[in-house]
C-alpha positions, 0 to 999 in steps of 0.5 A: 519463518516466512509466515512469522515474517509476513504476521510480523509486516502485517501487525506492525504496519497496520493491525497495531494502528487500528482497533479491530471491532469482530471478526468481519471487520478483521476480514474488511482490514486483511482484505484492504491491506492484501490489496496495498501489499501486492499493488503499491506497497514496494519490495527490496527483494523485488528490486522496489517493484510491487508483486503485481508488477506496477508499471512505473509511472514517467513524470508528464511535460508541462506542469504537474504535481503529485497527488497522494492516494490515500491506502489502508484506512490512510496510514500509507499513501500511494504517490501518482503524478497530475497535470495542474490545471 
């Protein structure tokens, strides 16, 4: 079931989006969403935490906005804060 499940997150929120062109390619992609699941991507279970545990990021003083760092070919985004200029 666990292996069902983690096939399953990795078909609907990537593979299903993008054309896989051979084998290589494939690796490139895994490889690409192995890295957001375990850095940015949060988990219920987890407590919204990421497995590799990132730190949470306080809002800074002064003026700022938020910047969105584009993961996994652009079909999810990682959210950090900046200072305006």
């Amino acid at each position: 079931p666990i292996v069902e499940r983690v096939i399953g997150s990795i078909r609907r929120e990537y593979t299903d989006h993008v054309i896989v062109l051979n084998r290589a390619h494939l690796k490139r992609i895994l490889t690409e969403y192995f890295a957001y699941y375990h850095d940015d991507r949060t988990h219920l279970g987890l407590e919204k935490k990421t497995p590799n545990s990132r730190s949470e990021e306080p809002k800074p003083t002064g003026k700022c906005k938020i910047v969105a760092l584009p993961r996994v070919g652009g079909l999810h985004h990682r959210y950090v804060w900046k200072k305006a200029a």
